[in-house]
C-alpha positions, 0 to 999 in steps of 0.5 A: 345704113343700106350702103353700109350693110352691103358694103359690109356684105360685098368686102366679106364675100368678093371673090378672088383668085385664090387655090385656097378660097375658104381659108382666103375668106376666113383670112378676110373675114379675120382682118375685117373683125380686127378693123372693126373691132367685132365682138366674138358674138357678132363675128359668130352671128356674121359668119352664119347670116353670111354663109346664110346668104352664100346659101341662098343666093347659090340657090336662086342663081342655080335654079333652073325653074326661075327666070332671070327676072325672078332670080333679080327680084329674090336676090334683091330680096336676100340683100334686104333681109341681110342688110336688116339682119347686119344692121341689129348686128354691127353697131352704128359706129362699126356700119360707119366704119364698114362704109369707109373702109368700103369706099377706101376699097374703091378708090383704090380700085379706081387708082388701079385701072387709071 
């Protein structure tokens, strides 16, 4: 389940290099909903744990008061908490498919730099 959840998380939120990056990332987040065959009640309750995590994750990385050991341990603390909240979202079919399609990604990633 842990790699599935990030997978999910990382295929949702990687950045590229676009002029348009909101309507990049709602383009993504459409395809991946089509893939996995997301309901129109789990592509809502995604899109706020996702812009949940963006949220929280921008505030750790940007405060000045935390060290970086700090920001490490509640950015690993984010990851967990979302990776228990996808988990009662997606069922175990959907996870199973977020893994492939992750691992689908890496390859041909790997493909590219080789």
């Amino acid at each position: 389940l842990g790699f599935a959840a990030v997978a999910l998380l990382d295929l949702c939120r990687q950045r590229h290099h676009c002029s348009q990056p909101e309507q990049h990332r709602a383009e993504r987040q459409a395809r991946v909903a089509a893939k996995l065959g997301l309901t129109a009640d789990q592509q809502s309750k995604l899109k706020d744990l996702f812009r949940s995590t963006r949220e929280q994750r921008q505030s750790v990385l940007t405060s000045a008061t935390l060290t970086n050991d700090q920001k490490a341990a509640q950015l690993k603390q984010i990851r967990e908490n979302a990776k228990t909240q996808l988990s009662t979202i997606l069922t175990p079919d959907q996870l199973q498919k977020v893994s492939q399609m992750r691992r689908g990604h890496h390859m041909r990633g790997m493909h590219k730099q080789g």
